[in-house]
C-alpha positions in Angstrom: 21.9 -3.4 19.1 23.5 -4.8 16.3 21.8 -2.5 13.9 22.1 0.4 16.1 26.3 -0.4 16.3 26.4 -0.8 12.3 24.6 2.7 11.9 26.6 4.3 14.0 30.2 2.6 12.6 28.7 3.7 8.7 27.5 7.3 9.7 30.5 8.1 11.2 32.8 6.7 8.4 30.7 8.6 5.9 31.5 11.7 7.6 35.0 10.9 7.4 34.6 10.8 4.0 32.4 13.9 2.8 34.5 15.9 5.2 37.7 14.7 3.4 36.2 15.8 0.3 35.0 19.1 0.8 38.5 19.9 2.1 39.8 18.3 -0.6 38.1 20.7 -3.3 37.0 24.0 -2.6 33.6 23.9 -4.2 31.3 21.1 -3.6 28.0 20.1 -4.7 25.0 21.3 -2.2 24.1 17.8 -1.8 27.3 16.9 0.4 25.6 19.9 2.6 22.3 18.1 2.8 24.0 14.6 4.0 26.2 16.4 6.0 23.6 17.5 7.8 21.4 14.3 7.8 24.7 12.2 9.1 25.2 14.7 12.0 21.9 15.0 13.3 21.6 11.0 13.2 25.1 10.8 15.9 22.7 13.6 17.7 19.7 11.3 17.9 21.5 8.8 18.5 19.7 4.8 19.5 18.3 4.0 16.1 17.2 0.7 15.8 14.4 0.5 13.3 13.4 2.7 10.0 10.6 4.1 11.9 13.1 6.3 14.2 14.0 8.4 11.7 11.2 10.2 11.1 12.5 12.6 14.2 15.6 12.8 12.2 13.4 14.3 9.4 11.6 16.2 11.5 14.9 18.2 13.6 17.1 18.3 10.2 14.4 19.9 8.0 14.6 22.4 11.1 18.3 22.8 11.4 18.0 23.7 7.4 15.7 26.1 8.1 17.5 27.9 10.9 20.7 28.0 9.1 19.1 29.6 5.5 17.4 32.1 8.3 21.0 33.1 9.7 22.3 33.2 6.2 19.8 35.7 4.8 19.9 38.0 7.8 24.2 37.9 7.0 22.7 39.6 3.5 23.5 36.2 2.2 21.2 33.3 -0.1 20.0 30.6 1.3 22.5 27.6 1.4 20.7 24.6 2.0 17.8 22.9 0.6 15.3 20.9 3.0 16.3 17.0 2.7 14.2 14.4 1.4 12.9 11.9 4.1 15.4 10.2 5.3 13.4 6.8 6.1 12.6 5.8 2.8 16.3 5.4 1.9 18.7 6.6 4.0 17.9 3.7 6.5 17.5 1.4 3.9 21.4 1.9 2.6 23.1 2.4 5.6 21.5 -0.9 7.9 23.2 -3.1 4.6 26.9 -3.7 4.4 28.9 -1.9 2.5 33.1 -2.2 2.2 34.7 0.0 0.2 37.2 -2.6 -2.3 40.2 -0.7 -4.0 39.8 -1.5 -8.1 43.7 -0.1 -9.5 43.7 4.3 -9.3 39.3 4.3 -8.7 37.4 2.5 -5.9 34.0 1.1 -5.6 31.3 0.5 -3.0 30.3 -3.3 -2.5 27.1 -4.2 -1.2 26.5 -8.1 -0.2 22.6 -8.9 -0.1 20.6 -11.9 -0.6 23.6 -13.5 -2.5 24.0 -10.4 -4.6 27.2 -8.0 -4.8 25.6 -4.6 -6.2 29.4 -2.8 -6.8 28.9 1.1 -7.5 32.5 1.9 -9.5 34.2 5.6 -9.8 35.1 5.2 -13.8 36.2 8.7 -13.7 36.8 12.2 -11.6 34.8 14.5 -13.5 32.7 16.9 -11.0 28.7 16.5 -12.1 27.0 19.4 -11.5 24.2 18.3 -13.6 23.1 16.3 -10.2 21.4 18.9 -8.2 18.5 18.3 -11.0 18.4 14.6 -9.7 15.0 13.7 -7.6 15.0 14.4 -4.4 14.3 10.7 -3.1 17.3 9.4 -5.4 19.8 12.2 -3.6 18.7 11.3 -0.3 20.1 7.3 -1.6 23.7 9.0 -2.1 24.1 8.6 1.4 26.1 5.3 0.8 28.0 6.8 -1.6 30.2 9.6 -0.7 31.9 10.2 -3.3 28.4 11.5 -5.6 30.0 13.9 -7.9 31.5 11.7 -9.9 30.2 9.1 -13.1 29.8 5.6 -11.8 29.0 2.6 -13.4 26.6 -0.1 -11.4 27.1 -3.5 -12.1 24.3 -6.0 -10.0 26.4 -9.8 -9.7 25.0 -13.6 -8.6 27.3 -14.8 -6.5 29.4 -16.4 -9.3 30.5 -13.2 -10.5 28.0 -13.2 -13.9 26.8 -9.6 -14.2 23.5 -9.6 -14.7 23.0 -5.6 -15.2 26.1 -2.8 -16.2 24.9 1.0 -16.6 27.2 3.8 -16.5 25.4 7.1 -15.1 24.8 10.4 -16.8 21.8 12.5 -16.0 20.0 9.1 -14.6 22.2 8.3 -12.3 19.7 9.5 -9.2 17.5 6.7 -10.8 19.4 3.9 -10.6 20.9 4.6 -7.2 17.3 4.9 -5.7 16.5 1.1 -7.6 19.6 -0.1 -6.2 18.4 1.2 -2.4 14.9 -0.4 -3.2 16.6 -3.6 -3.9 17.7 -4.0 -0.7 14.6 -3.4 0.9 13.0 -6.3 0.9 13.0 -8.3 4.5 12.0 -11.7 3.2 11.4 -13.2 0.0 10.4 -16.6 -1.5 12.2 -17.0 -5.2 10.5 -18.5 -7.9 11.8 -20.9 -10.9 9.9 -18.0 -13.0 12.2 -15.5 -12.1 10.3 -12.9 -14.0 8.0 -13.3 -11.5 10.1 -13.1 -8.8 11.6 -9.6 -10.1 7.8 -8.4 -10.7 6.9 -9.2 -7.2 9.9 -8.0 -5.4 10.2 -5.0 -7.5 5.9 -3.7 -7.0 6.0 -5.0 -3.2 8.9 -2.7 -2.3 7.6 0.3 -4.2 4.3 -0.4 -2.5 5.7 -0.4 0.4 7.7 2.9 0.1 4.6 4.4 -1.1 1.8 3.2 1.2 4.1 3.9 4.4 2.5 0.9 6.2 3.9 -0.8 9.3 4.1 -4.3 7.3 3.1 -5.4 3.9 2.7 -8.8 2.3 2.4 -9.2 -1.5 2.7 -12.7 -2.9 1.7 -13.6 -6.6 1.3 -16.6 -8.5 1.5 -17.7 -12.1 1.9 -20.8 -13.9 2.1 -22.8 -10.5 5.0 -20.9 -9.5 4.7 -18.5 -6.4 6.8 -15.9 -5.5 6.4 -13.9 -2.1 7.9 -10.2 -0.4 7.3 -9.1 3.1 8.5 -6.1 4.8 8.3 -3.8 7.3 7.0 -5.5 11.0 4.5 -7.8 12.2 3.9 -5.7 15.4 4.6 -2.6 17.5 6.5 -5.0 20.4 9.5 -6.6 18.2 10.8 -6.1 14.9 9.9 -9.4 13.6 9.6 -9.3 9.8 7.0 -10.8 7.9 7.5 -14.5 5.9 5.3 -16.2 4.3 3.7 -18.0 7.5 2.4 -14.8 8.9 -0.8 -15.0 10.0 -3.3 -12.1 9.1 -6.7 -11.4 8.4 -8.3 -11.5 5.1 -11.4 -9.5 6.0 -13.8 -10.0 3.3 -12.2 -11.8 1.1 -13.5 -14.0 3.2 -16.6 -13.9 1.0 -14.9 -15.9 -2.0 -14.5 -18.7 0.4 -17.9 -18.4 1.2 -19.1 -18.5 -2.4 -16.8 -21.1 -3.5 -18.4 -23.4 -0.5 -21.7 -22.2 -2.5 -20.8 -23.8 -5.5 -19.3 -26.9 -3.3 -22.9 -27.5 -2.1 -24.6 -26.5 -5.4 -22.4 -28.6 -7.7 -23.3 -32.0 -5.0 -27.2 -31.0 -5.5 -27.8 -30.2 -1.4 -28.5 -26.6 -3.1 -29.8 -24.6 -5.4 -28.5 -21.2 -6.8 -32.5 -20.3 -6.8 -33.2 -21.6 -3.5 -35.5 -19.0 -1.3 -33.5 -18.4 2.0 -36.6 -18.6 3.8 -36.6 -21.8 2.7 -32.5 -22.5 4.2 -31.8 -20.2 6.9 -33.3 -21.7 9.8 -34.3 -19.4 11.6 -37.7 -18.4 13.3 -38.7 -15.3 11.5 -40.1 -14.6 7.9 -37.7 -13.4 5.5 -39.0 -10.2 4.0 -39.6 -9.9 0.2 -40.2 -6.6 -1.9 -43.0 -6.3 -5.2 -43.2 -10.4 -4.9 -39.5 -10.9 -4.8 -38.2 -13.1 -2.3 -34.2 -13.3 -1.5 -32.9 -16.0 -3.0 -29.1 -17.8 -2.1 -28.4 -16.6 -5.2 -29.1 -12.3 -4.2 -27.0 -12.9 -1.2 -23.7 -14.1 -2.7 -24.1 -11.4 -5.4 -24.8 -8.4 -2.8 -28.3 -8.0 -4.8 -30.3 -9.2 -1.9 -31.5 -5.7 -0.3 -30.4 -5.8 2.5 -28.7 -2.9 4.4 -25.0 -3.4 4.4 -24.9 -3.9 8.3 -26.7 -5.5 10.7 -28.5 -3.2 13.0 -27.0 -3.9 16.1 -25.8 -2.1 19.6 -22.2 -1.0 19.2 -19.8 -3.8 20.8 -16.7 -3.2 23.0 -12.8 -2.3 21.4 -12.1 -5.8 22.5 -14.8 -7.3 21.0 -16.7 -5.0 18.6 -18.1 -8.2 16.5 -20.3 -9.7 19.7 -23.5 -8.1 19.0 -23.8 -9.3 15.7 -25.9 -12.4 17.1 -28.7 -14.6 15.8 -31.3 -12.3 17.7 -30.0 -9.0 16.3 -30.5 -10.8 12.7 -33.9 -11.6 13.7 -34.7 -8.4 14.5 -33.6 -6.8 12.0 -35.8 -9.2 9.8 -38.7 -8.3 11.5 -38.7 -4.9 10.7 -38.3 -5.3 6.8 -35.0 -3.8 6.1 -34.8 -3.9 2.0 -33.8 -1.3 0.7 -35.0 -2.3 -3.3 -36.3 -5.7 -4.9 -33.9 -9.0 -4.4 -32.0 -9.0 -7.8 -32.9 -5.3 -9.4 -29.7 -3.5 -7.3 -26.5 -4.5 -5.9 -25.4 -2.7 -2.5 -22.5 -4.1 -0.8 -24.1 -6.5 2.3 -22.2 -7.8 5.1 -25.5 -8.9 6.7 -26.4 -10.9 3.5 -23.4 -12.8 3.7 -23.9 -13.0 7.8 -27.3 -14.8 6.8 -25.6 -16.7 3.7 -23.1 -18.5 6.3 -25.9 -19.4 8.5 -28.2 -20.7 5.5 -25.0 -22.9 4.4 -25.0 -24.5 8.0 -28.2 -24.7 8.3 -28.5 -26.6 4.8 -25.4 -29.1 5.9 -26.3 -29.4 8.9 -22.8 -28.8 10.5 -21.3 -25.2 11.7 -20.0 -23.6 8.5 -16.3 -23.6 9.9 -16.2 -27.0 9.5 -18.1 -27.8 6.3 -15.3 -24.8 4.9 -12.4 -27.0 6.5 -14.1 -30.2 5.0 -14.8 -28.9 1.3 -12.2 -26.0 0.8 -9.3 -25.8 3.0 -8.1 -29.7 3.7 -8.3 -30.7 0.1 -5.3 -27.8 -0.6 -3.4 -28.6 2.7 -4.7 -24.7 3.8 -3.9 -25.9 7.9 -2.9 -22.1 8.9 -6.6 -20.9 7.1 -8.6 -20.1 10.7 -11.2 -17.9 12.0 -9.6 -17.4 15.3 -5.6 -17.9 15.8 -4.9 -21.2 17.8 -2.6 -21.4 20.7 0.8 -21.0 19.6 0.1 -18.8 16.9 -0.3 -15.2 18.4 3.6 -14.8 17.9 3.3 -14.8 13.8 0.0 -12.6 14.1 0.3 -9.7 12.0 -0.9 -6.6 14.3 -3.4 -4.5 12.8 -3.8 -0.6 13.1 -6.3 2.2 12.2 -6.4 5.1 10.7 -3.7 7.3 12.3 -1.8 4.5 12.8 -3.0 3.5 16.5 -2.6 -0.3 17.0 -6.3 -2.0 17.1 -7.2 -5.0 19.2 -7.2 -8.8 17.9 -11.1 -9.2 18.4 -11.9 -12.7 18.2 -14.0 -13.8 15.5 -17.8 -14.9 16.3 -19.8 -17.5 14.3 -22.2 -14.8 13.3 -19.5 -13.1 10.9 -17.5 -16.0 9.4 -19.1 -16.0 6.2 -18.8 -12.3 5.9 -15.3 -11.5 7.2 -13.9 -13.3 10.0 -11.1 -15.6 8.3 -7.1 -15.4 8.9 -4.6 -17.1 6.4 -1.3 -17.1 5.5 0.7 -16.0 1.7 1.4 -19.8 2.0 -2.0 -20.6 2.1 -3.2 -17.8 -0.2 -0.5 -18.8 -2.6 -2.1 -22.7 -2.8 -5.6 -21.5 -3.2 -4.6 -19.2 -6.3 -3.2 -21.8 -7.5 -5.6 -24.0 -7.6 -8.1 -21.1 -9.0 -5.9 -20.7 -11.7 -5.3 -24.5 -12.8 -8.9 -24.1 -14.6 -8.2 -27.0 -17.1 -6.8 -30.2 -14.5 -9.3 -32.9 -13.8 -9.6 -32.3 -9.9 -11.9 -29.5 -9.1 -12.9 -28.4 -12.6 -16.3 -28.1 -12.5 -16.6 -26.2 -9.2 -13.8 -23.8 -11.3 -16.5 -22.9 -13.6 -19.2 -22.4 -11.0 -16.7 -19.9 -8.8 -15.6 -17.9 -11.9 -18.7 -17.5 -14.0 -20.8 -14.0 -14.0 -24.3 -14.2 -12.1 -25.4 -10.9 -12.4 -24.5 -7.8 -14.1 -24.0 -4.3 -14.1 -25.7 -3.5 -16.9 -29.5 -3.1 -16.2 -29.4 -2.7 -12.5 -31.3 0.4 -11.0 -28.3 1.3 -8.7 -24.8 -0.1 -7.5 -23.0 1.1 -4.2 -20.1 -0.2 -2.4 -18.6 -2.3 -4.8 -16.5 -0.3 -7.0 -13.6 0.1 -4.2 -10.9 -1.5 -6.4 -12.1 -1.3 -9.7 -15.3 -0.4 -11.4 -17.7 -3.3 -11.0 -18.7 -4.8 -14.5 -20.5 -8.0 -13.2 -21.1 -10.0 -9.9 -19.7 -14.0 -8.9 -20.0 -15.4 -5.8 -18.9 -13.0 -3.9 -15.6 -11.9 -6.5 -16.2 -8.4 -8.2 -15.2 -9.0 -11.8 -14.1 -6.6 -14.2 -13.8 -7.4 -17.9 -11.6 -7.4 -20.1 -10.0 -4.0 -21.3 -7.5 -2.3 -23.3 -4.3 -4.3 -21.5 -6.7 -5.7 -18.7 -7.3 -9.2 -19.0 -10.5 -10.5 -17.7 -10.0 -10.1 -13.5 -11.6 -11.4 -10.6 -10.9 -9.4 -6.9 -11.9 -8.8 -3.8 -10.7 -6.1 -1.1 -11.4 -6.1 2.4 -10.7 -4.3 5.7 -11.2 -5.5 9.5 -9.4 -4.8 12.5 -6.6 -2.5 11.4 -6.0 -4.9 8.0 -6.3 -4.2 4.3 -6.5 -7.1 1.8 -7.0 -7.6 -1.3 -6.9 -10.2 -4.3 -6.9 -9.9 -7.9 -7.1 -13.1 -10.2 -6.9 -13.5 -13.9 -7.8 -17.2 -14.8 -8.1 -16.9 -18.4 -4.4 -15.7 -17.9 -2.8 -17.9 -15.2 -1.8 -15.0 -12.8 -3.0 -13.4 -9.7 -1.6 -11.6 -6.7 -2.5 -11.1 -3.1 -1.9 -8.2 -0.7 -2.2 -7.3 2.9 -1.3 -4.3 5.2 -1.5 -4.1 8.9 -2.8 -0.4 8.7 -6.0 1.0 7.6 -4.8 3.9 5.2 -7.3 5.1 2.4 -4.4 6.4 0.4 -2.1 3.0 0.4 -5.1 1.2 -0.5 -5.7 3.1 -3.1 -2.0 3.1 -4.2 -1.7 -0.5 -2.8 -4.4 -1.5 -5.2 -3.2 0.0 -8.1 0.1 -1.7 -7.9 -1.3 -4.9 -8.1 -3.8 -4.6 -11.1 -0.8 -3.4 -12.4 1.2 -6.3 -11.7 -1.6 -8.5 -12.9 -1.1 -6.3 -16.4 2.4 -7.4 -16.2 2.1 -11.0 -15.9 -0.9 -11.6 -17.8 -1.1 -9.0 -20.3 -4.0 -8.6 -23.4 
């Protein structure tokens, strides 16, 4: 209610103030029209309460534009108006933040309070720019706040004790720096670091991201020279608009898979393993493992996604609810029997899920304990991980992230099964993710060094392989770890570790430069080709940024 009231109260003083305007001078610019327009079909709408309701205000003013060029050309007139730009990737943005208009002597400014800040946009003069109708669309739409946009202003960005910390008076680029300021005061929640280059990075790429991917909620979190800085936006879940902090839960998906590798090396660096050992010789189970041209999968060929295996286990298709269940024990049997590789352990890699299915049941097996708790016991309790699970506990369905598919249809929280915990089935939290990077990234201290240097080194590489499939999502793969895709170094690239993954309506993926101290985390709660794509990009650019060549 409160936001809806505050819309409302701005939108109707901002037509107030165009109005006065346009009566004021004769000729104004076009782009008074365009907000015009946008402010009067939001009093139409009417009951805003999120960003996401104002997509039907794009939808009926890009109309309302259209009929009203169509009645000027039939009159033997031009067309007056130009279609708007979307109106909630900045409009919303600007008008759900305070703004009070301060006098400052014969000019006035705009004030805008957030997160400590005062972003003042000052009137230095009253010289009519025409020379803004060649401004981007997105930055016009981002004038809404200002009514008075024909004018040169000069934006000056304050800490609360008054030290301006950025002055730039506007010429042509004055659409840019409007739409920067409306980014700024995006972000929902934040977690500052004492690097406060970092800080501006991740707050700066998560809110582009964002924009860009048109997710219901993202979550990027970064971490460099044991400092951690965190952005969420957008909403955990269709029911409430709860923004995201750095104690949502989500899933990881498959990155998962690092976990599972890193418990590899655990086991291997105590000697209850080998990297060579046969899994026929540590699965457990009652079947023979297949081999190919005298081959046999080794532990090894699993983590590495060189095993042969098909990428799925064959299996009857399970319900919305629970479409995990029929990846049991049996179904892996089965599929066993029937010799499934698809080339010889170690000549190819093809991305496995069922490999790593049968990698988390050789690990038990070997320990002698279900995986989930030799992970707690090795991994997660020595970094104080306590919100890392594979199913949510009681209590903690409220801070759930809500996953949703392609289209944007919300998909069920499916419980995770035993069967795919090695594979995919883990939830964490930025917190979380935010202590295990920075342990990864800590390669030098005493504690944990030597299982460092198992989990980052190259087992198997590109180079020389007959084929590779399904691994070069994020980047092109240039060699295999346990379980991490790495990519070397490369013009600015520094040397990176990552892995992506995708379950239940969830994108996630992590990107780690050790040699470099930095590395950054996302997740989104919507399965979108496109943002992950875009999403991904960002942050090996951000890891560019923070640990360049």
């Amino acid at each position: 209610m409160r936001l809806a009231h505050s819309l409302d109260h701005l939108v109707g003083a901002q037509l107030q103030r165009i109005r006065h305007f346009k009566a004021e001078r004769a000729s104004r610019l076009q782009v008074d029209d365009e907000l015009e327009f946008g402010l009067l079909q939001h009093r139409q709408v009417g009951g805003l309460r999120s960003l996401e309701d104002l997509s039907d205000v794009d939808t009926r003013l890009t109309k309302r534009v259209r009929i009203s060029n169509l009645a000027a050309v039939r009159q033997g007139g031009s067309p007056r108006y130009h279609a708007p730009p979307a109106a909630s990737g900045f409009i919303a943005p600007c008008l759900a933040t305070r703004a009070d208009r301060v006098p400052v002597g014969p000019a006035w400014a705009h004030e805008i309070k957030h997160d400590g800040y005062r972003f003042i946009v000052r009137r230095d003069g009253d010289r009519v720019r025409r020379a803004l109708k060649r401004f981007a669309r997105p930055c016009r739409a981002a004038l809404v706040f200002f009514a008075h946009a024909s004018h040169d202003y000069r934006v000056d960005i304050r800490h609360p004790q008054e030290k301006t910390l950025r002055a730039s008076r506007t010429r042509a680029g004055f659409g840019c720096i409007v739409a920067i300021l409306a980014i700024q005061l995006f972000p929902n929640e934040r977690t500052a670091a004492d690097d406060k280059l970092l800080t501006e990075a991740v707050e700066f790429t998560g809110a582009l991201t964002y924009l860009t991917t048109k997710v219901p909620g993202f979550i990027l979190v970064a971490a460099r020279n044991g400092e951690t800085a965190f952005a969420g936006f957008g909403r955990l879940n269709d029911k409430e608009d709860k923004k995201p902090d750095p104690d949502t839960m989500f899933r990881i998906g498959s990155v998962s898979k690092v976990f599972c590798g890193e418990v590899l090396a655990s086991m291997v660096l105590d000697g209850k393993l080998h990297f060579s050992d046969r899994l026929q010789d540590r699965l457990g189970y009652d079947v023979t493992v297949p081999e190919r041209e005298g081959r046999p999968i080794r532990l090894i060929d699993l983590v590495t996604h060189s095993s042969g295996l098909p990428r799925e286990v064959p299996r009857a298709e399970g319900p919305p609810n629970d479409p995990f269940g029929t990846n049991t024990k049996e179904a892996q049997i089965a599929s066993l029997k029937s010799d499934p590789l698809l080339f010889p352990p170690g000549t190819a890699a093809l991305y496995s899920n069922f490999g790593f299915d049968l990698l988390g049941a050789a690990l038990a097996n070997a320990s002698g304990r279900p995986y989930a708790d030799v992970l707690r016991e090795r991994i997660l309790d020595p970094l104080g991980m306590k919100d890392t699970v594979f199913n949510p506990r009681p209590g903690d369905e409220t801070r759930v992230m809500q996953g949703h598919d392609f289209g944007g249809s919300p998909m069920p929280a499916a419980r995770t099964p035993t069967s795919i915990e090695c594979a995919g089935g883990l939830h964490s939290t930025a917190n979380d993710m935010a202590r295990w990077m920075n342990w990864h990234l800590d390669r030098l201290a005493a504690a944990g060094r030597e299982l460092r240097l198992l989990d980052h080194a190259a087992y198997l590489y590109r180079d020389g392989l007959t084929a590779v499939a399904g691994l070069d999502d994020a980047e092109p793969m240039d060699a295999m770890g346990l379980g991490w895709v790495i990519n070397m170094p490369a013009a600015k690239r520094p040397l990176v570790l990552q892995k992506s993954g995708g379950l239940q309506g969830t994108f996630a993926y992590l990107a780690m430069a050790p040699t470099r101290g930095a590395a950054a985390f996302f997740v989104m709660n919507e399965f979108s080709a496109g943002g992950f794509k875009a999403a991904v990009a960002a942050t090996n650019g951000l890891i560019g940024q923070l640990a360049p060549r």
